[in-house]
C-alpha positions as a Markdown table, in Angstrom:
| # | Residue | x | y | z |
|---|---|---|---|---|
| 1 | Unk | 0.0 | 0.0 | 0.0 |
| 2 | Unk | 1.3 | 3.5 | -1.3 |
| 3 | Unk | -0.4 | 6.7 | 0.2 |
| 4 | Unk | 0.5 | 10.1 | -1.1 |
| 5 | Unk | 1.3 | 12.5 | 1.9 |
| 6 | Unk | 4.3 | 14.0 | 0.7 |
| 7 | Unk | 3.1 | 17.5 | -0.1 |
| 8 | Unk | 2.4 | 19.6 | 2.8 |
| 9 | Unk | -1.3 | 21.3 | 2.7 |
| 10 | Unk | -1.2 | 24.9 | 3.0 |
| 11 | Unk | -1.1 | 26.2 | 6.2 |
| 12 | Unk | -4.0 | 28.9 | 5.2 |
| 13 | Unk | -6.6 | 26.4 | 5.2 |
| 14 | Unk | -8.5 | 26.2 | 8.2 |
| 15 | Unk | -8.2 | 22.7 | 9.6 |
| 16 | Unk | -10.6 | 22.5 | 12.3 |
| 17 | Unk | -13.3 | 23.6 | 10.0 |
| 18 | Unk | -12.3 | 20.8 | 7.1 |
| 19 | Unk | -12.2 | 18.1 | 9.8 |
| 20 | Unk | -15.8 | 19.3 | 10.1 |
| 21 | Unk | -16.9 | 19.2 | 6.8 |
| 22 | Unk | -19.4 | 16.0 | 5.5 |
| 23 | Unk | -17.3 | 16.2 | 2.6 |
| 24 | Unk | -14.0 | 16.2 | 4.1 |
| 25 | Unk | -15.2 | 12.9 | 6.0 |
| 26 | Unk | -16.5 | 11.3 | 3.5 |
| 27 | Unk | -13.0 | 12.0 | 1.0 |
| 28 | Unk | -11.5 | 10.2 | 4.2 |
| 29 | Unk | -13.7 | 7.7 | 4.1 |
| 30 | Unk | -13.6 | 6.7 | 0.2 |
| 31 | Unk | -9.9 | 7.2 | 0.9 |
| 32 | Unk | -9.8 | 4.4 | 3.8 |
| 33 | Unk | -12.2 | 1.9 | 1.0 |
| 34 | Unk | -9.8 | 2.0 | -1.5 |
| 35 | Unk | -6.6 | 1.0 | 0.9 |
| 36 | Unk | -9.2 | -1.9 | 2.3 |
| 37 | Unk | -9.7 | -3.2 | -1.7 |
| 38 | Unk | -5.8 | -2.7 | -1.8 |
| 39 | Unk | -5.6 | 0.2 | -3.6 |
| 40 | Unk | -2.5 | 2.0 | -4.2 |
| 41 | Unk | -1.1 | 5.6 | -4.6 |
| 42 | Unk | -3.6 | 6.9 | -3.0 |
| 43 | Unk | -4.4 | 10.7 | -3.3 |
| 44 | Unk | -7.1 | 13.3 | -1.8 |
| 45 | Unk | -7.0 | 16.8 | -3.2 |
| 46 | Unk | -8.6 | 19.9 | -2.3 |
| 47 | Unk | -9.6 | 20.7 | -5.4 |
| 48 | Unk | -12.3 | 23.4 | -4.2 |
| 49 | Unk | -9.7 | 25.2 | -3.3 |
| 50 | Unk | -9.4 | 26.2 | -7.2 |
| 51 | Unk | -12.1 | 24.6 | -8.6 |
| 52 | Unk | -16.0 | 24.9 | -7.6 |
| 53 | Unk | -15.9 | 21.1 | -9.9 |
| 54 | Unk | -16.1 | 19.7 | -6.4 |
| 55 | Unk | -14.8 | 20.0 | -2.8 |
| 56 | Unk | -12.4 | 16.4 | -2.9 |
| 57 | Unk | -10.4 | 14.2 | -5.6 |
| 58 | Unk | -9.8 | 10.9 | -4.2 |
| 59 | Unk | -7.6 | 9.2 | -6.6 |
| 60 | Unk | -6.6 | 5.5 | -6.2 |
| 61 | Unk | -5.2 | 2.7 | -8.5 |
| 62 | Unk | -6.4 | -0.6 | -9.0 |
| 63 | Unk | -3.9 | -3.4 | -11.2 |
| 64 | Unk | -7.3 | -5.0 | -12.5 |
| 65 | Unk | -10.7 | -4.1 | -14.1 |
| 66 | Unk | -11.9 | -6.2 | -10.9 |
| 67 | Unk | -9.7 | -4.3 | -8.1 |
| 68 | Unk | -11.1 | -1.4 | -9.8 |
| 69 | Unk | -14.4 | -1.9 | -9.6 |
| 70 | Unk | -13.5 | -3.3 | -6.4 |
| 71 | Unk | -12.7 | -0.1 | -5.2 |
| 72 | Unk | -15.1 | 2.0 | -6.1 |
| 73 | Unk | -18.0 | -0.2 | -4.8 |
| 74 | Unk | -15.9 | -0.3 | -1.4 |
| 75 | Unk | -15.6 | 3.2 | -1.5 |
| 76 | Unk | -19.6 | 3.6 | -2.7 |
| 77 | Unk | -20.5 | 1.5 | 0.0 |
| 78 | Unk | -18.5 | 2.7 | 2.8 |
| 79 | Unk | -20.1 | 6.2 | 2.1 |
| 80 | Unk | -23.7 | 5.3 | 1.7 |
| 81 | Unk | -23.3 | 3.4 | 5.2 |
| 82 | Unk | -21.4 | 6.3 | 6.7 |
| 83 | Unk | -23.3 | 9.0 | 5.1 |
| 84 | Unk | -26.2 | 8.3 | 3.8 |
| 85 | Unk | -25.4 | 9.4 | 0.7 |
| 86 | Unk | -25.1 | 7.9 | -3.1 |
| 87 | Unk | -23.5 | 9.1 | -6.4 |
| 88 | Unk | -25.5 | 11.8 | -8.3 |
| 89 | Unk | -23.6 | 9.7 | -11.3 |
| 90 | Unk | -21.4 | 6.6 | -11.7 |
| 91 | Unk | -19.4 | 6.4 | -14.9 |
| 92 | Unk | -17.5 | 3.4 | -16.2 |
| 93 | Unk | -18.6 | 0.4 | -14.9 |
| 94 | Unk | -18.8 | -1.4 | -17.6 |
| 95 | Unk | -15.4 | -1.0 | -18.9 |
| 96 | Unk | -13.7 | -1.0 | -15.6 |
| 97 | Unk | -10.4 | 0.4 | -16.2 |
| 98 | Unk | -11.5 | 4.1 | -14.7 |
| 99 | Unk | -14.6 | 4.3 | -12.4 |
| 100 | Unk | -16.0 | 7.5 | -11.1 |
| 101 | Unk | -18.5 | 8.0 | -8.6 |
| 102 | Unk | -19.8 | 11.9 | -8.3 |
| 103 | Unk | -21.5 | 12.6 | -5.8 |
| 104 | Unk | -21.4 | 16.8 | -6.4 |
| 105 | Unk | -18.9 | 17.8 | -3.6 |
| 106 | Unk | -16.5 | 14.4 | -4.1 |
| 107 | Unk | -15.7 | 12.7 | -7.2 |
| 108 | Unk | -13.6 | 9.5 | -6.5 |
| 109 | Unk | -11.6 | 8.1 | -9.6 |
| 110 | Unk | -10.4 | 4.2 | -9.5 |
| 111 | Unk | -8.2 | 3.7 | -12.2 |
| 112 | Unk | -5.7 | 1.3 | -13.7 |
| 113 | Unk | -2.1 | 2.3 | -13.7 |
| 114 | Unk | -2.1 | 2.8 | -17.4 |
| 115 | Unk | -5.6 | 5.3 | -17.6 |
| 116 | Unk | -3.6 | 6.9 | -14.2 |
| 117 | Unk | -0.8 | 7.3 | -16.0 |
| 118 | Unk | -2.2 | 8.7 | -19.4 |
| 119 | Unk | -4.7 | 11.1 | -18.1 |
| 120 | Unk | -2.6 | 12.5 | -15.0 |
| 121 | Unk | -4.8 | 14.1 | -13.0 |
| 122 | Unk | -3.0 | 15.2 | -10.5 |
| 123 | Unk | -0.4 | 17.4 | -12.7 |
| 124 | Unk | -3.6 | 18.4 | -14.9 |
| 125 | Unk | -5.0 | 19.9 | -10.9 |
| 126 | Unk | -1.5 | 20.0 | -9.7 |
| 127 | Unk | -2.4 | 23.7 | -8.1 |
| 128 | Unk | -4.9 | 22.0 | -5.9 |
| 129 | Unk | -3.3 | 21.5 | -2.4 |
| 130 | Unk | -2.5 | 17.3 | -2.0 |
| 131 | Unk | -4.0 | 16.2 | 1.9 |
| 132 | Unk | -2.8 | 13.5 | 4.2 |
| 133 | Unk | -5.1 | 10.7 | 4.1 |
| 134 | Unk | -5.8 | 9.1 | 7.5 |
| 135 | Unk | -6.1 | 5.5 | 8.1 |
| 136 | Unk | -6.7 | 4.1 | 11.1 |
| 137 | Unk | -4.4 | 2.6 | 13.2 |
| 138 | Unk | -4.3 | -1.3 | 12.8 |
| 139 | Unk | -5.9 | -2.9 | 15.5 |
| 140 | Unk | -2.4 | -4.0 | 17.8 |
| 141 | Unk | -4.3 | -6.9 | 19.7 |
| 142 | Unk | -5.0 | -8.9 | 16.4 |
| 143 | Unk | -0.9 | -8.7 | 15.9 |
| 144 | Unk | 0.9 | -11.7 | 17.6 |
């Protein structure tokens, strides 16, 4: 598992008020489905901070049209249990390579390493700050 945290967030942003924010939590939660379905490189960005496209990227790769889709039904389902919520839209299914559920405020992207690669979306919104994605701790106890 590969998670992106390398780029500090800007300290201008208030963090208190985007712990807060439905949106926030559910980017966190998508984020903490994809690493469950094995997902790797995994990236949230802030992209309403210069974009009003949405509030939250979550970007993860799958190495198979089934991790994929894999991924974003994890990351569907672990926000419809959480939130409440489902996607306005849901493109690319079917095909499987690149899945994207939009739900206004998040858009999460699975995505093989080729479409990933090709479309790189996180030089095309490289201006939009990249945010730590936190995973919970592993549960010590189950660790012998």
């Amino acid at each position: 598992m590969t998670i992106a945290t390398d780029i500090a967030s800007p300290t201008d942003l208030n963090l208190v008020d985007r712990a807060n924010s439905q949106s926030y939590q559910m980017a966190q939660a998508a984020a903490i489905a994809a690493d469950d379905r094995k997902g790797e490189n995994i990236v949230l960005l802030g992209i309403g901070e210069v974009s009003t496209l949405a509030e939250y990227f979550v970007i993860a790769t799958g190495f198979s049209k089934a991790q994929v889709r894999a991924i974003a039904s994890s990351a569907e389902e672990a926000i419809e249990i959480e939130f409440g919520r489902k996607p306005r839209n849901i493109a690319g299914e079917q095909d499987g390579t690149w899945v994207l559920l939009d739900y206004g405020d998040l858009i999460v992207h699975a995505m093989m390493a080729q479409e990933r690669e090709y479309y790189d979306l996180e030089a095309f919104w490289g201006h939009a700050p990249k945010l730590e994605v936190v995973l919970p701790e592993a549960d010590l106890q189950n660790v012998a």
